[in-house]
BASE-691047 format. One record per residue (C-alpha): residue in one letter; x, y, z. Coordinates in steps of 0.25 Angstrom, whole numbers, padded with zeros to 4 digits, always signed. Example, Ala and Ser with C-alpha at 12.3 -4.5 7.8 and 13.67 -1.06 7.14 Angstrom:
A+0049-0018+0031S+0055-0004+0029
END
This chain:
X+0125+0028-0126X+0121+0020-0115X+0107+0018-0110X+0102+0018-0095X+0090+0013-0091X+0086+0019-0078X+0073+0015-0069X+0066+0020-0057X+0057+0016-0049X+0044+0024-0052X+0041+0032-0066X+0043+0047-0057X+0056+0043-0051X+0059+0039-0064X+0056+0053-0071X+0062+0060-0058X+0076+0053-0059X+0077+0054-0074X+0073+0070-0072X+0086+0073-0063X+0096+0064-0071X+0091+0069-0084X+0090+0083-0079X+0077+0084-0084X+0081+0082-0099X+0075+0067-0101X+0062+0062-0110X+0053+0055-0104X+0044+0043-0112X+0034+0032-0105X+0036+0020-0104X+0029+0008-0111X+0021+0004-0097X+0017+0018-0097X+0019+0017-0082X+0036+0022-0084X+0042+0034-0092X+0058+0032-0097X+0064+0045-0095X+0077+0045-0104X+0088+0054-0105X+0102+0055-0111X+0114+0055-0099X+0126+0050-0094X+0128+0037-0088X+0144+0034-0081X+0149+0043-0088X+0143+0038-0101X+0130+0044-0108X+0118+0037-0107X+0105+0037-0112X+0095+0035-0099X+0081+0030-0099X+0075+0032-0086X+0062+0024-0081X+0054+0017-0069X+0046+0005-0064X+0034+0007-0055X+0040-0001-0043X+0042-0015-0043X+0043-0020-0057X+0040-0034-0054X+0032-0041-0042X+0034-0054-0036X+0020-0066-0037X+0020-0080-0037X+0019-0086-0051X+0006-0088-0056X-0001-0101-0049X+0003-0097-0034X-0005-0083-0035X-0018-0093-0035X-0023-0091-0022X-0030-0106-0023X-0021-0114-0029X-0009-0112-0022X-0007-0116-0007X-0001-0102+0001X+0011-0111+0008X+0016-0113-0008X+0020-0099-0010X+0031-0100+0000X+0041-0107-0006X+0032-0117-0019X+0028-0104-0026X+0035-0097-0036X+0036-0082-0036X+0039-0073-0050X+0041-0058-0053X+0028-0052-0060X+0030-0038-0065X+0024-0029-0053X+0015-0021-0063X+0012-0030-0076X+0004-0019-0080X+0017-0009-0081X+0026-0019-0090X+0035-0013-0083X+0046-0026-0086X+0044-0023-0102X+0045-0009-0099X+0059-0009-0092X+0064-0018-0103X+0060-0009-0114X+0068+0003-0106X+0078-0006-0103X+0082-0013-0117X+0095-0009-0123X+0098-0002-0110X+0113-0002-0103X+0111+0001-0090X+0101+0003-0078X+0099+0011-0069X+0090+0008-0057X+0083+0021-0050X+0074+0012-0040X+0072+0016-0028X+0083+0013-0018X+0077+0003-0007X+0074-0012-0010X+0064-0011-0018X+0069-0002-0027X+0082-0012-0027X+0072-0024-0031X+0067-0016-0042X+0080-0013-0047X+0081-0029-0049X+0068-0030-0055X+0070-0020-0066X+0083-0026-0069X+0076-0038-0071X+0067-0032-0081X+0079-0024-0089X+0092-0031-0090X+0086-0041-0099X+0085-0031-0109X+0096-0021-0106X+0110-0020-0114X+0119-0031-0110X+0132-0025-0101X+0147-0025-0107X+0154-0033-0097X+0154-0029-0085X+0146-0016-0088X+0137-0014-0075X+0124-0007-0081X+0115-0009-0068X+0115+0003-0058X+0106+0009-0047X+0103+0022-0042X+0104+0024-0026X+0095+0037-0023X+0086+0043-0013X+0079+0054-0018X+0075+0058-0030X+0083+0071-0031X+0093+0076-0042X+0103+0074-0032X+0099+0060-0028X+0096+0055-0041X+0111+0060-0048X+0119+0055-0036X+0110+0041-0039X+0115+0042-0052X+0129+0045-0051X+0131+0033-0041X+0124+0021-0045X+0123+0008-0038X+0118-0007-0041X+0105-0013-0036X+0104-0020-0026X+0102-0035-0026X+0099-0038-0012X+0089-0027-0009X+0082-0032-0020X+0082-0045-0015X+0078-0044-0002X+0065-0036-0009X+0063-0050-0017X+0064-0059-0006X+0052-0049+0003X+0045-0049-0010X+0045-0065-0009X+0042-0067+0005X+0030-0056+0006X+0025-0063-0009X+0027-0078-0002X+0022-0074+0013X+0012-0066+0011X+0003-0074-0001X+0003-0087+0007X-0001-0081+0020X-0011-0071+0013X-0016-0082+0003X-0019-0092+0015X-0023-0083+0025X-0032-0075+0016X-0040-0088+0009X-0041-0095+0022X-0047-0083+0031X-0056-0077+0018X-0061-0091+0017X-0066-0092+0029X-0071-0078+0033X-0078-0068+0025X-0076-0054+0034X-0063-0053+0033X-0064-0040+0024X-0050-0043+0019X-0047-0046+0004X-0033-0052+0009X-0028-0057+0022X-0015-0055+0016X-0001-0059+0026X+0013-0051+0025X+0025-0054+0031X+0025-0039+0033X+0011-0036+0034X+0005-0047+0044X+0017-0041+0054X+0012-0025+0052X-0002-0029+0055X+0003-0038+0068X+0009-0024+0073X-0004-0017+0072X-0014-0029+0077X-0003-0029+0090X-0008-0015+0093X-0022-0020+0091X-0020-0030+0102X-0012-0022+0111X-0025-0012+0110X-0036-0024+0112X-0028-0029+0123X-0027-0016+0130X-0032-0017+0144X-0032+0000+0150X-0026+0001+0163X-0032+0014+0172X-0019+0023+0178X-0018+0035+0187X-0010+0047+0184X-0009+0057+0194X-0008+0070+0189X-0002+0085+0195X-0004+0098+0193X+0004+0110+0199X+0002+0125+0198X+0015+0132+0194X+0006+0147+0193X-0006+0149+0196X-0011+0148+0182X-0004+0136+0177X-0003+0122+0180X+0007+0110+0175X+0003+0096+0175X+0012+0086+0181X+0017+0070+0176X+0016+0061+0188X+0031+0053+0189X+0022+0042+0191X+0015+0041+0177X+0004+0033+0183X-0001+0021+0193X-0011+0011+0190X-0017+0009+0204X-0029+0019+0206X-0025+0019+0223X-0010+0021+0219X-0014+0035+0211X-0025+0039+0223X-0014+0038+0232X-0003+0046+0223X-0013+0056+0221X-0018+0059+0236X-0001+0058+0240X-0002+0070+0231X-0014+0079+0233X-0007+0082+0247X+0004+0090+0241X+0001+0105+0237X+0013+0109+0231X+0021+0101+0219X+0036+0103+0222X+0046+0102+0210X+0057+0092+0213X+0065+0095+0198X+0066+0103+0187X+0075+0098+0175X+0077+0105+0161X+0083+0096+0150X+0083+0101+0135X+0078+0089+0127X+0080+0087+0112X+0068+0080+0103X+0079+0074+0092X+0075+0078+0075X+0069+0066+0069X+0077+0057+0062X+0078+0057+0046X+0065+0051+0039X+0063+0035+0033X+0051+0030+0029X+0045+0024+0042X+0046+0037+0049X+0039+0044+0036X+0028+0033+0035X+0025+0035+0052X+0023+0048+0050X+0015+0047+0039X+0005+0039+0046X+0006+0044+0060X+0008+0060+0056X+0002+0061+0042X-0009+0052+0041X-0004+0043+0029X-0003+0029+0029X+0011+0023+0025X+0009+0016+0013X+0003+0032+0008X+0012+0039+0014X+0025+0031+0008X+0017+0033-0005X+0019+0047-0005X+0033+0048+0000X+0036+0038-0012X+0029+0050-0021X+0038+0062-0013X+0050+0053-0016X+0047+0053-0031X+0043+0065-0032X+0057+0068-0027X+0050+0075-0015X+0057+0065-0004X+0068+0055-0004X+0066+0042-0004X+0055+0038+0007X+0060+0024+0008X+0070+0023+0019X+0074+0017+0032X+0084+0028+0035X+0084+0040+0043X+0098+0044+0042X+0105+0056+0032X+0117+0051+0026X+0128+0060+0028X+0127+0066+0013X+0114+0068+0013X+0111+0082+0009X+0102+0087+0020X+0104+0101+0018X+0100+0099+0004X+0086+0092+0007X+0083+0104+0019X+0086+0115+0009X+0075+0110-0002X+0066+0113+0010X+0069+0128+0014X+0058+0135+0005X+0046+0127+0010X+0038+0135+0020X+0034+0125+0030X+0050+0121+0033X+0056+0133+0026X+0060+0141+0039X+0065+0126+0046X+0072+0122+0034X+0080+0137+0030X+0083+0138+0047X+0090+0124+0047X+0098+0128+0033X+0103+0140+0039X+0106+0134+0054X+0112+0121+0047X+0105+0109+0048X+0108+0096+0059X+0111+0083+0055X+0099+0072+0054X+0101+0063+0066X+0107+0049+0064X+0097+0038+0060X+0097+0024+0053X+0104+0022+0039X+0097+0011+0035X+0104+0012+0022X+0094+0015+0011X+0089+0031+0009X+0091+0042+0014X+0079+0046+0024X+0067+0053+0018X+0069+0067+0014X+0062+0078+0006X+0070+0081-0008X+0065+0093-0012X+0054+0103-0007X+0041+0102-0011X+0026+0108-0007X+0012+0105-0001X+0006+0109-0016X+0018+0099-0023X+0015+0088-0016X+0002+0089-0008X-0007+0081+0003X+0001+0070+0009X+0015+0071-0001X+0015+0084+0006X+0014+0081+0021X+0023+0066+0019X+0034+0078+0012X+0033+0088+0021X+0034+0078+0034X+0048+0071+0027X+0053+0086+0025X+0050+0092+0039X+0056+0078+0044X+0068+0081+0036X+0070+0096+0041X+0067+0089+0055X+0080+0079+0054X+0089+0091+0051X+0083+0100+0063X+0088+0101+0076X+0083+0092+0086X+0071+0099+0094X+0078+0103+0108X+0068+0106+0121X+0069+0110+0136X+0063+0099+0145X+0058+0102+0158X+0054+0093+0169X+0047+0096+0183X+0047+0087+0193X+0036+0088+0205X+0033+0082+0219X+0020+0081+0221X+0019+0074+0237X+0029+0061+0234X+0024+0061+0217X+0033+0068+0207X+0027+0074+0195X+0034+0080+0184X+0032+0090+0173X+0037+0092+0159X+0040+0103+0150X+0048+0104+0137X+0053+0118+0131X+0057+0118+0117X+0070+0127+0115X+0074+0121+0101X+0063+0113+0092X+0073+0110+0083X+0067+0100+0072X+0051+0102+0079X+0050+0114+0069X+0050+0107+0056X+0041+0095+0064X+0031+0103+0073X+0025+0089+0077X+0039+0084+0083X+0038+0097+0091X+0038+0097+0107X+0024+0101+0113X+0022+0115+0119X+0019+0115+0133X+0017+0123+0145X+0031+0128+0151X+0036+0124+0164X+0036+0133+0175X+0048+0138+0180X+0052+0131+0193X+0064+0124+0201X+0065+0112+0212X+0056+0114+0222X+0047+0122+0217X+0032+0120+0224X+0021+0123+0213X+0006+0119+0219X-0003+0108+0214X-0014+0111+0205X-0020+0096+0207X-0016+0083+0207X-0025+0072+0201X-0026+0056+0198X-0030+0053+0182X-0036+0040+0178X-0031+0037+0164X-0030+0022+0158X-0020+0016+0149X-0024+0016+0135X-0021+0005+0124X-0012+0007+0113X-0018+0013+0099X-0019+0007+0086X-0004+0007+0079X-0003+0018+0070X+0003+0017+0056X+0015+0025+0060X+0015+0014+0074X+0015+0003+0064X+0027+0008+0055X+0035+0011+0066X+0033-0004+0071X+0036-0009+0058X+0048-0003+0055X+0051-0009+0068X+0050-0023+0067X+0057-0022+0052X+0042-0025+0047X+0042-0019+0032X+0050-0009+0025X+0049+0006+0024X+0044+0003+0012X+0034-0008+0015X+0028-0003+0029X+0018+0005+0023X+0014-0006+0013X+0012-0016+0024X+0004-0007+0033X-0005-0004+0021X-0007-0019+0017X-0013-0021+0033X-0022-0010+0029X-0026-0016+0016X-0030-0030+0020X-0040-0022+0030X-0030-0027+0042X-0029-0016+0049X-0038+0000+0047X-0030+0012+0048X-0037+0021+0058X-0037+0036+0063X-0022+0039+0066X-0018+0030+0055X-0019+0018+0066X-0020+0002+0060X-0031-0004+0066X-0031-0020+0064X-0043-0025+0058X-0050-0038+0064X-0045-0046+0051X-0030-0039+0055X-0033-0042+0069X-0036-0058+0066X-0023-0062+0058X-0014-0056+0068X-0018-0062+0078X-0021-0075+0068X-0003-0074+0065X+0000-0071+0080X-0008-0085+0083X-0003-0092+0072X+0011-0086+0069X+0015-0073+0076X+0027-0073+0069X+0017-0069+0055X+0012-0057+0061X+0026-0053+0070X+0036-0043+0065X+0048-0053+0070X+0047-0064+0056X+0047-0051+0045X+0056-0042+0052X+0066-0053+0052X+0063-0056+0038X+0065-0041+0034X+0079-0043+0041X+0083-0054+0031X+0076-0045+0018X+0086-0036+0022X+0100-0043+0023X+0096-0048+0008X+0094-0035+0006X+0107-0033+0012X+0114-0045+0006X+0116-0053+0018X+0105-0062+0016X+0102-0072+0004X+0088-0069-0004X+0085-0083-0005X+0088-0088+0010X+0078-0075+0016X+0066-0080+0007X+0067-0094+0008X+0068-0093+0024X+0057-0083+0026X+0048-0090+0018X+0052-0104+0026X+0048-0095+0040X+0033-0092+0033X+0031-0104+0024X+0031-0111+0038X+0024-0100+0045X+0013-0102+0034X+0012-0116+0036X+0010-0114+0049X-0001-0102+0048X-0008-0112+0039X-0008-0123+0050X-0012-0112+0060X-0022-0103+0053X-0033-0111+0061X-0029-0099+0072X-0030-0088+0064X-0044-0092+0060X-0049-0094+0074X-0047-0078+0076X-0051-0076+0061X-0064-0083+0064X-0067-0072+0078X-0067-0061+0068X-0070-0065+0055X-0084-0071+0051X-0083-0085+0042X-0087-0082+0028X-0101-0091+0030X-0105-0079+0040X-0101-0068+0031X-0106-0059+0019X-0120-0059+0014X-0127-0070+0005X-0126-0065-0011X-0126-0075-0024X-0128-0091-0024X-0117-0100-0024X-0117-0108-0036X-0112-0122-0030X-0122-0121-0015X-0133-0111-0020X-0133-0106-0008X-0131-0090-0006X-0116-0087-0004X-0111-0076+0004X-0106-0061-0001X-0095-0057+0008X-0091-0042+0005X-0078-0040+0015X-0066-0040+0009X-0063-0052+0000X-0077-0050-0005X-0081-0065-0007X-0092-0075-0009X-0094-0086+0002X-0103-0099-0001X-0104-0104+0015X-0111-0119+0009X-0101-0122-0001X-0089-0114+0008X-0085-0107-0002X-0081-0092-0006X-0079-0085-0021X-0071-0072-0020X-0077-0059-0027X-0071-0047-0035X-0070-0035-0023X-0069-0023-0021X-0085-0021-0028X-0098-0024-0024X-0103-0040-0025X-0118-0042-0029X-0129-0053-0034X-0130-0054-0049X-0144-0058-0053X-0144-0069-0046X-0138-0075-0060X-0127-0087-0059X-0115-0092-0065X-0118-0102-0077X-0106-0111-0072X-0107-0112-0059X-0122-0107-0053X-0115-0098-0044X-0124-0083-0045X-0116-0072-0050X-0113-0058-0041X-0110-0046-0048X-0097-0038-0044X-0099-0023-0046X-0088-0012-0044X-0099-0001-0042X-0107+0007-0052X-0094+0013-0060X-0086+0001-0058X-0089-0012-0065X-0097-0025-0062X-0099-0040-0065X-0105-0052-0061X-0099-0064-0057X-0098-0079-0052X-0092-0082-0038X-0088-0094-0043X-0082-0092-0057X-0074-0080-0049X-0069-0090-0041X-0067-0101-0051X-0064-0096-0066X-0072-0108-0075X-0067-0104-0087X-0051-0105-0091X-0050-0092-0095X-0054-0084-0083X-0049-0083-0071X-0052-0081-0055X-0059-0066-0052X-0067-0066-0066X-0083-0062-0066X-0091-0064-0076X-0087-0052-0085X-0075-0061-0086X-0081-0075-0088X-0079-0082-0102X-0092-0092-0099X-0097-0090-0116X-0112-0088-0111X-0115-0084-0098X-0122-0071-0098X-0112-0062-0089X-0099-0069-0095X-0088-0061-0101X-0093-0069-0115X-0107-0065-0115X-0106-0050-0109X-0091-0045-0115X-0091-0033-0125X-0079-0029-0129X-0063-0028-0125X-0060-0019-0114X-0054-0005-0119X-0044-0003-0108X-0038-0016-0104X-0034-0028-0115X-0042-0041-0109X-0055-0035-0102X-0067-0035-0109X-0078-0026-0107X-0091-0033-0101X-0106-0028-0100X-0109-0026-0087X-0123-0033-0087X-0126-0026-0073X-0123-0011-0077X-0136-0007-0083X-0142+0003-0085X-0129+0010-0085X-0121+0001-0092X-0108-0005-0095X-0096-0014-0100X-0083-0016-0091X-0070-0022-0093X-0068-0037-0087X-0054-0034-0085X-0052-0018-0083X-0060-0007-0076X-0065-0001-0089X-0080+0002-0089X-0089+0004-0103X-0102+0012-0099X-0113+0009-0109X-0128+0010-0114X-0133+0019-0101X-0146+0015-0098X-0148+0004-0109X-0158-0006-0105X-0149-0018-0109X-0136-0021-0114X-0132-0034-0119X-0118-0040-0127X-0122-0045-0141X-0115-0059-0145X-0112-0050-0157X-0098-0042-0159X-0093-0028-0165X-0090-0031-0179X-0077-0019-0174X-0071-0022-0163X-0078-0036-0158X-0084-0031-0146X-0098-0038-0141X-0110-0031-0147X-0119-0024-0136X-0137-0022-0136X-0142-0011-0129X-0154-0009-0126X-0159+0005-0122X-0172+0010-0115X-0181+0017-0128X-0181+0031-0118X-0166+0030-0114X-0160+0025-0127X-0149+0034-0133X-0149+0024-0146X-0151+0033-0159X-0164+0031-0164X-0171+0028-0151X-0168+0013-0152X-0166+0006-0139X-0158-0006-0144X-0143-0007-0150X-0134-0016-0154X-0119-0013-0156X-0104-0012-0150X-0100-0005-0140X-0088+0002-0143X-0091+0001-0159X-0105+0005-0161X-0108+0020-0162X-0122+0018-0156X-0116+0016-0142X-0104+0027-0144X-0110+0037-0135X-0116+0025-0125X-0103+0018-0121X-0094+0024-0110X-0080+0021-0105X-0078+0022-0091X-0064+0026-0094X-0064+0037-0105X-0050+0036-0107X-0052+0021-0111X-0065+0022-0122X-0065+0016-0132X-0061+0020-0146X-0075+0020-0152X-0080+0029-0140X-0069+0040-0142X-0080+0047-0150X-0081+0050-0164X-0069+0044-0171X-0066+0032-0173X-0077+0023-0171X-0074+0012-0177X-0061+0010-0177X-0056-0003-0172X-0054-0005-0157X-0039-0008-0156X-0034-0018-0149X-0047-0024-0151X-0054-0016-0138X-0069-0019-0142X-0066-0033-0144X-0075-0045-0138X-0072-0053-0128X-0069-0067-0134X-0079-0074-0124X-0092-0077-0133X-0082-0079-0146X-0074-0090-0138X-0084-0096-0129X-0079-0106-0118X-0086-0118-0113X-0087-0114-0098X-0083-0127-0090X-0092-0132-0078X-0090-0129-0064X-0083-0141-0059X-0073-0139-0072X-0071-0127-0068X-0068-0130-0054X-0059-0142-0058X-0049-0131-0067X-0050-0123-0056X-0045-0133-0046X-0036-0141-0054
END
């Protein structure tokens, strides 16, 4: 019996398709990432039986990085990582070993199936899990073809037996054309992002930006929304006159006439429009026309339509509101809500998809009416040649889904019932007036059929008074006639739904990717969402704007990626070589880049307006080791230190709260230390700026404080305040946390695990002595005589934290889940630790000899 290995794209897909093929009769195990289950089942395959094992990744399996030197921001120069630096694939996830894991699946398998989604990414998947598993799959007889791919839509028994019953091949050039974007973002993006962001952080510290990051696709979205910006700082309001009629019909009512004119500019002009006017009494009807008008049904729905609105009508950003079409979609709710299509194929079962809606009370009537009448035909839109257009699946309710799975559904249904509705059909009637020599004229619109309006009220024409009955030369009086001074107001900030529409215009991103580029401009505090989901630019998103059109316009126009996105897809399409695309492109930025470089002189003259220099920011906290003089704490976003006398600036761990350490310093280098803290349930530590910065031992590295540092007789060193081997993650060790008292605790150098201990102890210090059990440091305590929960009333104690039952009922893991196995109560207290858990950390057995300063610095330059 043949095996098939079969593999999805998420774990639920992978569960929902094995369901349907397996007609429920499948078991069900998880896989060794623990992330994946394999559904497996016993079938038939070509006419053959099979035995099927059916599993997923979690998107990408692998990620594309540079090797290992060029990730180093400082040794590397950005203009190398056009053409000089070598790229690799990592696995996306190491954490989810999701390589080993396909190979296990797919050893001794004969064929594959591929149930990725069907676009280009999904394609590009389809290559990387080939990769991972052919190595290790059965060999093919011949000519044997044991590769297929499944083409569907939605996730519906229908949809997924049709997919099975006629499988494809993978596509080689989609996947391509994914690679070669991948390459140009990776290449583009780090070397503008790496220069721009070290030269501008270097010299100006209120930036409140960790990255000033560049995308070929990003820079362009954010050009679009600084345009608007300027076109609304530029505005200069005009005054204009209207004039403005009103006749009496009957004696109670009065309608409101347009002038023909619109409006004049010249305040005289109107005077003398309005004084021509007030000599008439009567208004005389030169015309009455009646024409029946129709307000066409939408056409079918793709992704960019969704996504505007989502913003514009619902409130939800993009990025969120493809989120959840992707969770409807798996969920078998939608099809598939990726698509630039908005036009039915001709055996698309229409009927079908309307009938699963006939018994939910908000479109029941709509829905049975339309089945009974016959339903008309979607108008004609764009095949763009990938899915069908968005369409609910199955019928579902506010309790199922609920909040904003609900309102994203109910919108894609009452869309589709709209796109098989008649159009909305209405009477149209104008009156046109003499008044003197100005004509006026008066509109008025009658609904006879509202067609598609029904299902979407808000597409409805607007009630309105009727029109009186009348004929040509009709007299009706003049209630008044006056002059308005109104003033031409600026455009508003774009909204989100303005912003999609003008990206999909100039070929800026995918369906796919629009919501992800909008969101990046928004991350990197370049623009703020305002009331109305309108993208405000921020003075930083404002600057470099302004910085590009200066220096380049071509970096921040749409014209250079839209014409790049053109050549992505002939590879996609076959009619253009991989190779040739990437190695052009690049040559057009490499040179852009070295001209930027040349020219960033520019940018900084606007940068220097708005920004302050580093000298002039933040607030004086801890003594540089070199100058001795007081260097400066910036807080925005890099948080940062900045020594103005030696020009200098050590970066920070963020996203915590940076203090003064007891004015106590660095044994190596003089430098005072500063204490990074979380908050009072997180975790803290000191540090020095400069051994941050500058690792002076071989085995540590950039980013490491002193609950890290290996220096074998420092006081706040990994070697001298270390306790024991984390219990959650394999290399952390948990560290006294000097600074906790008197609720204090030991925290994980490496994880977010957290030991609370000895509450209210008056002191707590690491022993040089070890656990004879489990080689954990030794811990004294010493406790108040009126607090001390120490048998005996002693107020002193000696012993191991996780072995000793003194301390049993005075150690506490933050994660209760994780505790340690001689703190699960009762049993088993001393047994060994497994894995060796309470283990310590080798720094005091294995002392180093900490080199100087200038060696330090000499390894690190060299």
């Amino acid at each position: 019996m043949r095996t098939v290995l079969m593999v999805a794209e998420k774990p639920s897909l992978a569960q929902s398709i094995a369901k349907i093929l397996s007609r429920g009769n499948m078991s069900s195990r998880k896989g060794l990432n623990g992330a994946c289950s394999v559904h497996e089942y016993t079938g038939s395959f070509l006419g053959q039986s099979a035995h099927f094992k059916m599993t997923s990744v979690c998107g990408h399996v692998m990620t594309l990085d540079f090797i290992g030197k060029y990730n180093s921001w400082d040794k590397v120069d950005p203009a190398e990582l056009f053409s000089k630096a070598p790229t690799e694939k990592k696995e996306a996830n190491p954490k989810l070993t999701m390589v080993k894991f396909l190979q296990v699946e797919g050893r001794s398998c004969d064929c594959i199936v591929l149930w990725l989604d069907c676009d280009k990414e999904g394609e590009n998947i389809c290559f990387e899990v080939l990769d991972a598993v052919l190595p290790v799959m059965n060999k093919p007889r011949g000519t044997e073809r044991t590769i297929y791919r499944a083409k569907f839509s939605s996730i519906t028994d229908t949809d997924i037996c049709n997919a099975m019953n006629h499988l494809g091949e993978p596509n080689r050039n989609e996947a391509l054309s994914v690679d070669a974007r991948q390459e140009l973002d990776l290449r583009i993006g780090c070397a503008f992002t790496r220069f721009q962001t070290k030269y501008f952080q270097g010299k100006y510290g209120n930036l409140d930006s960790s990255l000033i990051s560049f995308g070929p696709c990003q820079t362009p979205t954010l050009g679009f929304c600084v345009e608007r910006h300027d076109k609304i700082q530029s505005f200069k309001p005009e005054t204009y006159w209207v004039l403005q009629a009103k006749v009496n019909p009957e004696k109670e009512s009065s309608l409101t006439l347009d002038w023909d004119r619109v409006r004049v500019f010249d305040r005289e002009v109107a005077q003398m429009f309005l004084n021509i006017t007030k000599m008439a009494k009567e208004a005389k009807v030169e015309s009455v026309s009646k024409k029946e008008k129709v307000k066409q049904r939408p056409l079918a729905l793709n992704t960019v339509e969704m996504l505007r609105v989502a913003s514009a009508a619902l409130g939800m950003g993009p990025q969120h509101a493809m989120q959840i079409a992707e969770r409807l979609y798996t969920q078998g709710y939608i099809s598939y809500p990726r698509t630039e299509t908005t036009h039915y194929p001709e055996n698309f079962d229409l009927k079908g998809c309307l009938r699963q809606q006939a018994n939910n009370p908000y479109w029941a009537e709509t829905v049975k009416t339309l089945l009974s009448e016959g339903i008309n035909r979607p108008r004609k839109g764009h095949d763009a040649g990938d899915h069908p257009p968005i369409t609910p699946m199955r019928a579902a309710t506010e309790a199922e889904l609920g909040g904003d799975g609900w309102r994203l559904y109910e919108y894609i249904t009452r869309h589709f019932i709209a796109t098989v509705s008649a159009d909305c059909k209405y009477l149209q009637t104008t009156i046109s007036f003499s008044i003197g020599p100005e004509r006026f004229t008066c509109v008025g619109k009658v609904v006879t059929s509202p067609g598609f309006t029904e299902i979407m009220p808000w597409h409805s024409i607007p009630l309105e008074e009727s029109l009186p009955h009348c004929e040509k030369g009709d007299l009706f009086p003049i209630g008044e006639i006056k002059l308005l001074e109104k003033q031409t107001s600026p455009p508003d900030y774009l909204t989100e739904a303005e912003l999609i529409t003008l990206m999909e215009k100039h070929g800026i991103g995918t369906d796919a990717s629009i919501p992800v580029h909008i969101n990046n401009i928004c991350q990197r505090n370049y623009v703020t969402v305002e009331s109305g989901r309108r993208l405000k630019p921020t003075n930083l998103g404002i600057v470099l704007v302004h910085g590009y059109y200066k220096i380049d316009a071509e970096l921040v126009l749409p014209t250079i990626r839209s014409a790049v996105e053109k050549q992505l897809n002939l590879i996609a399409l076959g009619k253009a070589n991989y190779h040739q695309v990437l190695e052009h492109t690049l040559d057009i930025f490499k040179r852009k880049f070295h001209y930027f470089v040349d020219s960033i002189a520019g940018m900084d003259e606007l940068m220097e307006v708005s920004f302050s220099p580093l000298a002039a920011t933040g607030k004086p906290l801890s003594r540089c080791g070199k100058c001795h003089r007081f260097m400066k704490y910036i807080q925005a976003k890099p948080s940062r230190l900045h020594c103005s006398h030696c020009d200098d600036t050590y970066s920070l761990p963020q996203n915590g709260t940076i203090k003064l350490y007891k004015e106590l310093r660095c044994p190596l280098d003089d430098f005072e230390l500063v204490l990074w803290s979380s908050g009072s349930r997180g975790k803290s530590y000191p540090l020095c700026p400069y051994c941050y910065n500058h690792p002076p031992f071989r085995d540590m590295k950039k980013g490491m404080g002193c609950n890290e540092c290996t220096h074998p007789t420092c006081q706040h060193s990994l070697s001298m305040l270390g306790i024991g081997q984390c219990v959650e993650c394999e290399n952390g060790v948990l560290v006294l946390d000097s600074t906790s008292g008197p609720k204090w605790k030991m925290a994980c150098n490496k994880c977010n695990v957290i030991v609370h201990f000895f509450e209210n102890a008056h002191k707590v210090r690491v022993s040089a002595e070890t656990c004879d059990l489990c080689e954990a440091a030794l811990v004294d305590v010493d406790f108040n005589k009126a607090k001390s929960p120490l048998p005996g009333d002693e107020t002193q104690h000696s012993g191991c934290v996780f072995c000793d039952p003194v301390f049993q009922d005075l150690v506490e893991l933050k994660h209760a889940a994780m505790r340690h196995p001689m703190h699960r109560g009762g049993q088993g207290k001393r047994q060994g630790r497994g894995r060796g858990k309470g283990r310590r950390p080798g720094g005091r057995l294995n002392p180093k000899k900490p080199k100087d300063k200038m060696a330090a610095l000499a390894a690190y330059f060299v």
